[in-house]
C-alpha positions in Angstrom: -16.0 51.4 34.6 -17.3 50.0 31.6 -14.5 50.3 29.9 -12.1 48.9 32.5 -14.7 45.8 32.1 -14.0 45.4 28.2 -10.1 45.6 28.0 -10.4 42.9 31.5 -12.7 41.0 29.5 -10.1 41.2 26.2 -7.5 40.3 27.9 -8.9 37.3 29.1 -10.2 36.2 26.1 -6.4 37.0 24.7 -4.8 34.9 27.4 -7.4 31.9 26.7 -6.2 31.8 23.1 -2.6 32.6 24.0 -3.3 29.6 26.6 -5.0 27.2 24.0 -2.8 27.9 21.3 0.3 26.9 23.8 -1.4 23.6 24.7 -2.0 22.7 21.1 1.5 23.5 19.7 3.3 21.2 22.5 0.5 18.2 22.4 1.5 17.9 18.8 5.2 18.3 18.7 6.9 15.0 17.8 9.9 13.7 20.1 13.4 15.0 19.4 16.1 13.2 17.2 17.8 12.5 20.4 14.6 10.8 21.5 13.9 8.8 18.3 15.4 5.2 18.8 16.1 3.9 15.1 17.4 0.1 14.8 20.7 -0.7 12.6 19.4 -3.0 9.9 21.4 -6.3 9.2 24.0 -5.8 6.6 24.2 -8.7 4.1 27.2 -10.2 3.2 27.3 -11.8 -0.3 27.8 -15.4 -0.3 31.1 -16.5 -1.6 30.4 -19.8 -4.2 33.2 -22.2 -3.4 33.5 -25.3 -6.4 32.7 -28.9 -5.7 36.5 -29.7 -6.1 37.1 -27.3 -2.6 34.9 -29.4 -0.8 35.5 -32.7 -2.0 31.5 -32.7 -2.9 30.5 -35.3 -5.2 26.5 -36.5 -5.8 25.9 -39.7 -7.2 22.5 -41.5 -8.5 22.0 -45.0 -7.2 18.6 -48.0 -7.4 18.0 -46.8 -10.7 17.6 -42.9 -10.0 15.5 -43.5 -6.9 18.2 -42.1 -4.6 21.1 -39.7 -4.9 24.1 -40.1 -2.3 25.6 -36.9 -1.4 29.3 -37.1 -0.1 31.8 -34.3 1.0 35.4 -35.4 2.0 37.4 -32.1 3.0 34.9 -31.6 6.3 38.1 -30.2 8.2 37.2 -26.7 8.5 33.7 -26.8 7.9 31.1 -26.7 10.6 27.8 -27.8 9.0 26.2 -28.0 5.9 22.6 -27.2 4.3 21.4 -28.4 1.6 19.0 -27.6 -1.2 18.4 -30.9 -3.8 15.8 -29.9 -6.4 14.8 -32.1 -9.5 11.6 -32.6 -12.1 9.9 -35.6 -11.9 7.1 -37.0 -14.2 4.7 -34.2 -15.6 7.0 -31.7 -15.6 6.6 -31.9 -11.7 9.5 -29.4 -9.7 10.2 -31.8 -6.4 12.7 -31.6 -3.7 14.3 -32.1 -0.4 16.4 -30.5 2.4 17.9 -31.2 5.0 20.8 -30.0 7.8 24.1 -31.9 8.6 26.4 -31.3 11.7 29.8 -32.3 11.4 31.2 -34.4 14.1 34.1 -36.0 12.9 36.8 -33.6 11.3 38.4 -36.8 9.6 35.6 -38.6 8.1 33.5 -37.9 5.1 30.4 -36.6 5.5 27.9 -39.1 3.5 23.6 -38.2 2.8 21.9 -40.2 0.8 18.3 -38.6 -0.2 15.5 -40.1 -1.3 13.7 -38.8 -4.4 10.4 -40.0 -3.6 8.3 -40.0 -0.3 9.0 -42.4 2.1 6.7 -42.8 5.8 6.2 -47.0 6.4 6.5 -47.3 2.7 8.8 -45.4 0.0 7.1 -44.3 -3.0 10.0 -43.1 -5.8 9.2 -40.5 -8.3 9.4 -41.7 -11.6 11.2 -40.0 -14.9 14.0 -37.9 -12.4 16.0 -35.3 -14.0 17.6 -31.9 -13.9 18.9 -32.9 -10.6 20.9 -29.8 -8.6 22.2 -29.4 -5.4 22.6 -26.7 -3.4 25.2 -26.9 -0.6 25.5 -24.0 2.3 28.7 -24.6 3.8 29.5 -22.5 7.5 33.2 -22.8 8.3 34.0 -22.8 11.8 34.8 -19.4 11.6 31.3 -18.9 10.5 31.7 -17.8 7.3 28.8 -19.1 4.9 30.2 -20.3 1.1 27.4 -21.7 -1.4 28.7 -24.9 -3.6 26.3 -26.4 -6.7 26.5 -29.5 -7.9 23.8 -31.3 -10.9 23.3 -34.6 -12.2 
């Protein structure tokens, strides 16, 4: 009898770990491929430069380097246009602007001018301008993105 109460008692103690071992082995099992949802990352496109000529951009300084005006004639494909002006002002000082431009009118030149300075109530100019470059993102209406520098 006191046997039969040993092997009971083994086998018990054999099922527990049997049991335990189980409940470890499937707690810690990570989902399935099928189950793993992985997200397609954005493929980038290189951006084709296009030259001022293909736009019809030209940049022009005006009031004694205060302003630039920014003109682009051949709009007829093009949807809108970034752009990026970046210059160095007294001191060595890197200053900018940007800005966004929708095109409305397929005909008409698009015309910016751009202020290099501040301007709220009252314009103040930064003084001793130069290395002046502009940057121009140009979407096509068939939304294709071309890049187009111009400098001063």
């Amino acid at each position: 009898m006191k046997n039969k109460k040993v092997v009971i008692l083994i086998i018990a103690i054999i099922l527990i770990i049997l049991g335990g071992g189980y409940y470890y082995v499937s707690s810690n099992k990570k989902p399935s491929d099928s189950a793993v949802t992985v997200e397609p990352e954005p493929t980038e496109e290189p951006i084709i430069s296009l030259s001022a000529d293909d736009i019809g951009l030209t940049l022009t300084s005006v009031s004694d380097n205060r302003k630039v005006i920014m003109e682009v004639a051949n709009v007829g494909d093009i949807s809108s246009l970034d752009y990026e002006l970046s210059y160095m002002s007294k001191g060595s000082i890197p200053r900018g602007a940007i800005g966004h431009i929708e095109i409305k009118s397929k005909t008409k030149p698009v015309r910016q001018e751009i202020v290099l300075g501040t301007c709220s109530d009252v314009c103040h100019y930064d003084q001793e301008v130069s290395d002046i470059k502009l940057v121009v993102k140009v979407t096509k209406l068939d939304n294709k993105v071309y890049s187009v520098e111009k400098t001063l």
